[in-house]
VEXVO-965844 format. One line per field, with one value per residue (C-alpha): z, x, y; residue number from 1; residue in one letter. Coordinates in Angstrom, 3 decimals. Each point is the difference from the previous one (the first is absolute). Layout:
N
Z = c(Z, ...)
X = c(X, ...)
Y = c(Y, ...)
seq = c(NUM, ...)
type = c(a, ...)
//
This chain:
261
Z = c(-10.115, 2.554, 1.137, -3.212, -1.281, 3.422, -0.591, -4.048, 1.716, 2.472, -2.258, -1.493, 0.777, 2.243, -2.179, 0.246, 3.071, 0.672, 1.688, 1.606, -3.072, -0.088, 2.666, 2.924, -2.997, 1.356, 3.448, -1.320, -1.688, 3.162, 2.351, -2.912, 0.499, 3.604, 0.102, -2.561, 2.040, 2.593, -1.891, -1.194, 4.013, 1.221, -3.056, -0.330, 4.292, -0.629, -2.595, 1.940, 3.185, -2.259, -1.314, 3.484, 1.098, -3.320, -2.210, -3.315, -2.093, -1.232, -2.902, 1.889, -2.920, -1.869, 2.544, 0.437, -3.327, -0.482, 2.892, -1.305, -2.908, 1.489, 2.076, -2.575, -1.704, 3.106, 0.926, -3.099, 1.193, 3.020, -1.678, -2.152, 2.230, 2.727, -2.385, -0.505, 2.586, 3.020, 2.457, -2.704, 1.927, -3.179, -1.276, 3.537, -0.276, -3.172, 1.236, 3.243, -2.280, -1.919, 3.083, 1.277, -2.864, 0.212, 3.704, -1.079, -2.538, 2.748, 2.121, -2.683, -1.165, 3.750, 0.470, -3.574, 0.825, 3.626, -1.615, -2.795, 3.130, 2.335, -1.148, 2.034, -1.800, 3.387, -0.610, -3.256, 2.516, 2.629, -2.764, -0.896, 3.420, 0.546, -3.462, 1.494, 3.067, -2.820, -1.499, 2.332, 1.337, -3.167, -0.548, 2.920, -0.428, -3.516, 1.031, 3.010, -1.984, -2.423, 2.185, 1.629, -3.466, -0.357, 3.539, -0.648, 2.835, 0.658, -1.349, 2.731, -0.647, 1.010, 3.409, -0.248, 3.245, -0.246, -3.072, 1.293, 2.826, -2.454, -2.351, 3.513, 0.541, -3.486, 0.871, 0.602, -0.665, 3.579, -1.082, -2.566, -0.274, -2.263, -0.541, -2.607, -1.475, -2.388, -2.980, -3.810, -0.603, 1.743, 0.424, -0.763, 3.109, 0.387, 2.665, 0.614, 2.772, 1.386, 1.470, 2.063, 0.065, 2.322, -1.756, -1.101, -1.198, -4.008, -0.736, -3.638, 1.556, 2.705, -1.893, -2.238, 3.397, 1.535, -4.215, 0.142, 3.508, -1.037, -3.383, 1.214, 3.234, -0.945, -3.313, -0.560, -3.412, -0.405, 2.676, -0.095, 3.055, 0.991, 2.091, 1.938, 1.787, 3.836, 2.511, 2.598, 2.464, -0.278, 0.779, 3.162, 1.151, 2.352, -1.388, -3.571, 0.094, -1.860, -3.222, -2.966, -2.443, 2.655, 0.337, -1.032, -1.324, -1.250, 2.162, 2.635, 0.180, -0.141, 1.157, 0.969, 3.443, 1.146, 2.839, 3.240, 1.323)
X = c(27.543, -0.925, -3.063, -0.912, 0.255, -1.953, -2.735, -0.289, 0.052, -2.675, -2.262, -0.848, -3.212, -0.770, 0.021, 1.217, 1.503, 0.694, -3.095, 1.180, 1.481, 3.548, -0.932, 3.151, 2.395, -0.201, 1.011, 2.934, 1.101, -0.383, 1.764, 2.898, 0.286, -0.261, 3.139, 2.079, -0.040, 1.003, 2.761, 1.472, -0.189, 2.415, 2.646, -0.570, 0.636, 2.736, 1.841, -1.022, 1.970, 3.048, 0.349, -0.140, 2.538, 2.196, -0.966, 0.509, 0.453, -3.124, -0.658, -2.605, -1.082, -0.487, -2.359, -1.698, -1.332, -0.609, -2.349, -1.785, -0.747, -1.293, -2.131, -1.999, -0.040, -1.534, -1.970, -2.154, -0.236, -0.828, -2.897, -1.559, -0.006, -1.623, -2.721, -1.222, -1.833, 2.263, -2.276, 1.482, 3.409, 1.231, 0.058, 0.942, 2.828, 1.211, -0.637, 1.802, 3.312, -0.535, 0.033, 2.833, 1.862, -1.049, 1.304, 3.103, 0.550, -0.780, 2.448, 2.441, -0.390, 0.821, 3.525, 1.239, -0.501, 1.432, 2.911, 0.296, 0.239, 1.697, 2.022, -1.998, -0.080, -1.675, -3.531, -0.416, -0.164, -1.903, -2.593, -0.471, -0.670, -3.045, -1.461, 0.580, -2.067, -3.192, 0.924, -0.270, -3.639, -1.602, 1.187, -0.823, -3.441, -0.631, 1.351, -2.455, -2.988, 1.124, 0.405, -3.497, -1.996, 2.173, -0.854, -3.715, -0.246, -3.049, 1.150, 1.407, -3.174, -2.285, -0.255, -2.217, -0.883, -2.024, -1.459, -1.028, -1.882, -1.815, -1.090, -0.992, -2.287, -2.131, -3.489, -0.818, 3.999, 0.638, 3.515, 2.678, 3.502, 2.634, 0.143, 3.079, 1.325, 2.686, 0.969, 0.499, 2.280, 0.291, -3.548, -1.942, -1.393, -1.933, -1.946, -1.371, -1.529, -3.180, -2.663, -2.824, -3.486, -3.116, -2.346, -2.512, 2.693, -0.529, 3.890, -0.497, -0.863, 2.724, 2.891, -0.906, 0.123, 3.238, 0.976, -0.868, 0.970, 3.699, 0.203, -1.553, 1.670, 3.586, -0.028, 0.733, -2.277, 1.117, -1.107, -1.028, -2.908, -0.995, -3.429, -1.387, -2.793, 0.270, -2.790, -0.348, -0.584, 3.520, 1.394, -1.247, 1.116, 2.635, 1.095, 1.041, 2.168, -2.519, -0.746, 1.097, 2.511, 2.636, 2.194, 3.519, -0.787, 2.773, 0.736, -2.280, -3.692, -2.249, -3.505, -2.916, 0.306, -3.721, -0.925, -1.216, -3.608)
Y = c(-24.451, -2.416, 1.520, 1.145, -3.803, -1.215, 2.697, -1.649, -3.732, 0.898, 1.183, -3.425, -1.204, -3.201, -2.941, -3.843, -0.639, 3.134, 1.201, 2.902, 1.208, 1.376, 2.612, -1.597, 1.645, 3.171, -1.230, -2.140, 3.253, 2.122, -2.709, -0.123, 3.839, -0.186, -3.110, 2.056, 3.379, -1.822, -2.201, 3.266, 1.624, -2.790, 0.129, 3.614, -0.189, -1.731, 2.130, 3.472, -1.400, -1.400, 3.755, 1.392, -1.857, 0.024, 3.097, -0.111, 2.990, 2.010, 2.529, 2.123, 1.842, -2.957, -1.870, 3.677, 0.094, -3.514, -0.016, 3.631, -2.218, -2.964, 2.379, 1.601, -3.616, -0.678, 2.966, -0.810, -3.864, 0.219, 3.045, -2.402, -3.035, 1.611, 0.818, -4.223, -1.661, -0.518, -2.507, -2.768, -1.317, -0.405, 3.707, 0.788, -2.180, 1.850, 3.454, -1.221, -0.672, 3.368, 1.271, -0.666, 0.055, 3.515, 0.669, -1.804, 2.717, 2.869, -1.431, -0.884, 3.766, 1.139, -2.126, 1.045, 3.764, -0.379, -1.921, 2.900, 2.486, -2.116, -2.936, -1.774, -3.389, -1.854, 1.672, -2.185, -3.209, 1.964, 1.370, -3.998, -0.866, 2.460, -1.191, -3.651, 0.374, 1.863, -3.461, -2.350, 1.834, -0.404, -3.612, -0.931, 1.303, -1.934, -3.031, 0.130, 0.791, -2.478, -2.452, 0.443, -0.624, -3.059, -1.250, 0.490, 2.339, 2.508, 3.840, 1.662, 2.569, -2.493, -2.003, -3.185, -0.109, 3.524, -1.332, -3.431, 1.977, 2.080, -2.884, -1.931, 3.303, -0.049, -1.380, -3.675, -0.775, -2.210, -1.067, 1.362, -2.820, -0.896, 3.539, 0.800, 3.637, -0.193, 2.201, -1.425, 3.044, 3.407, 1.852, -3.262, -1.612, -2.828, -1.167, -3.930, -1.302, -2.496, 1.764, -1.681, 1.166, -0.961, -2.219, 2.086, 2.711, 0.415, -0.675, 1.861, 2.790, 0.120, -0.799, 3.190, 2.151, -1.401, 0.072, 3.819, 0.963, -1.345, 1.659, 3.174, 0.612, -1.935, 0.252, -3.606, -1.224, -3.282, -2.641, -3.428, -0.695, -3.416, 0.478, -2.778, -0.399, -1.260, -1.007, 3.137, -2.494, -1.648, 3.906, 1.339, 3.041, -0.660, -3.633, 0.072, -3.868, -1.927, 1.879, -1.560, 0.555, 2.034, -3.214, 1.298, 3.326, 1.753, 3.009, 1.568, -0.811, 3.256, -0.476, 2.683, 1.643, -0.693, 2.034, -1.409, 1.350)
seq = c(1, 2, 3, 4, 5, 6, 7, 8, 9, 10, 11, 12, 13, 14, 15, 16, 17, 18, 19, 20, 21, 22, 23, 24, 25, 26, 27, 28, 29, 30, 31, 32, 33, 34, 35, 36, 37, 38, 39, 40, 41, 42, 43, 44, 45, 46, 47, 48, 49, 50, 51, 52, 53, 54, 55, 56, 57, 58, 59, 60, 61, 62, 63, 64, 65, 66, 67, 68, 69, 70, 71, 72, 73, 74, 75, 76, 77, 78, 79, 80, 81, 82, 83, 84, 85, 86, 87, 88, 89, 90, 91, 92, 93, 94, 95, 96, 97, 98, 99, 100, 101, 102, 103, 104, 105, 106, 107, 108, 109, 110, 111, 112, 113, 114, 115, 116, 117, 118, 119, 120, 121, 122, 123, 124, 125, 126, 127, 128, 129, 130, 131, 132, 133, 134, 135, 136, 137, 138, 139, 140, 141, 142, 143, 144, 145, 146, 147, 148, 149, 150, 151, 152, 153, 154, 155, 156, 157, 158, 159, 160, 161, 162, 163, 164, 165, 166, 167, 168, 169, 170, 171, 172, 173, 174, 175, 176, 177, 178, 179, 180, 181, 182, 183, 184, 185, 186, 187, 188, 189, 190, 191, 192, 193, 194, 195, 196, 197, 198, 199, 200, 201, 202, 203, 204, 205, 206, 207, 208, 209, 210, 211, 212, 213, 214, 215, 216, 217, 218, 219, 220, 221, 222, 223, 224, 225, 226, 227, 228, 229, 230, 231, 232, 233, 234, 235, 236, 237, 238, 239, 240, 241, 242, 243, 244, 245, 246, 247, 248, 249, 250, 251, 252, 253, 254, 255, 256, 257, 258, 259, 260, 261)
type = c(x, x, x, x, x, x, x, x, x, x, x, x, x, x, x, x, x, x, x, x, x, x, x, x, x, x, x, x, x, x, x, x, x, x, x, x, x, x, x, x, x, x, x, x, x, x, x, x, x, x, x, x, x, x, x, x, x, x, x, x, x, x, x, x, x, x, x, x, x, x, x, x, x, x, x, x, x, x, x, x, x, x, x, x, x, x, x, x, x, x, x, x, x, x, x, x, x, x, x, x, x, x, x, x, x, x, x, x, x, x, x, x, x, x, x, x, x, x, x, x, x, x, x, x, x, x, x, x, x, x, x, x, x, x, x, x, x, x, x, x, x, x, x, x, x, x, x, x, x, x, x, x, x, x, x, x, x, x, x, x, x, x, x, x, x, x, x, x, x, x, x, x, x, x, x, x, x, x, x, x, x, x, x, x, x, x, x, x, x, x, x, x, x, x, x, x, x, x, x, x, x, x, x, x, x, x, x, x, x, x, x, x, x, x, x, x, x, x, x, x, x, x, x, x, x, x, x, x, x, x, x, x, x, x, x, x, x, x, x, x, x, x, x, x, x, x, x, x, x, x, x, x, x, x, x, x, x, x, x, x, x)
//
């Protein structure tokens, strides 16, 4: 229901002050799923090792076929979830919880039928504890991607530094700065940055090739270049300190390797 209401909310289009739209939803939703998996690992942690140590009394035939239900309950879930577009974090989240409900019901399935033949009560709390480690994994690994979107940080897919290089290689670019990646929701990158040019560079025409070189080769469609022009003079080939614009760049400074005759 979550997802389903983040996936409604996103859909809105930019407007007001919301210029981004509602898009950040989805990731709200997905860290949510990612904090309550792992909210229900610890108390469901905590309750498997309680029943080790103190065993209560279990029907086994009754926790067998309640799990055989919540399988195929499942089965079909997890079926049609797989089916939507999974690079969102927010379906992933979802399908994550299906998931896992799912192996939850496997293993539930396996401790009622080994109590059944066994008396066995212990392998309800030991079942718990495998499903708590799937858990914890897929959590972990919302809350992570979650948490990079939130911190503005460059998808792990992409690595600025190879891009900088590449923009610093497109024709007549001499210097590429304040170079920033940073997704709006999953599987939307974008891409800023302040490119410098040699004088007689035509900047129209070279922000359309480091434009196309980034959307073609990275796939990333939205980007916002500043080009500037800077005097060639001011940025000779081994001493770069004096061109303008550099002074506290954010990040690393990429500039054109220029080879020596």
């Amino acid at each position: 229901v979550l997802a389903l209401w983040a996936i409604r909310l996103a859909a809105r289009p930019a407007a007001g002050r919301m210029t981004y739209g509602w898009k950040r939803a989805e990731i709200l939703s997905a860290q949510a799923n990612g904090l309550t998996l792992l909210g229900l690992a610890a108390w469901l942690t905590y309750e498997a090792i309680r029943r080790l140590i103190d065993p209560p009394d279990v029907t086994g035939g009754l926790v067998l076929v309640t799990a055989l239900v919540g399988i195929a309950v499942n089965v079909v879930a997890s079926w049609m979830i797989s089916r939507a577009n999974r690079t969102s974090l927010n379906v992933e989240g979802a399908y994550q919880h299906i998931l896992n409900d799912l192996f939850a019901f496997i293993a539930t399935a396996v401790a009622g039928l080994i109590i059944m033949l066994t008396g066995f009560t212990r392998a309800d709390g030991i079942a718990t504890l495998i499903v708590v480690v799937l858990m914890v994994k897929a959590g972990v690994s919302l809350v992570r991607a979650s948490g990079r979107i939130f911190l503005e940080a460059a998808p792990a897919y992409l690595d600025p530094v190879e891009i900088g290089s590449e923009m610093a290689a497109v024709d007549s670019v001499i210097e590429v700065h304040d170079l920033h990646i940073w997704e709006i929701t999953s599987g939307t990158p974008s891409l800023s940055a302040h490119i410098l040019v040699a004088e007689d560079a035509d900047s129209h025409a070279v922000r359309a090739a480091v434009a196309t070189m980034l959307a073609e080769k990275h796939h990333i469609d939205h980007t916002v270049l500043q080009v500037d022009y800077t005097d060639h003079d001011e940025c000779p080939d081994t001493d770069h300190e004096h061109i303008p614009h550099c002074q506290d760049a954010h990040g690393p400074v990429h500039r054109k390797t220029i080879a020596s005759n």
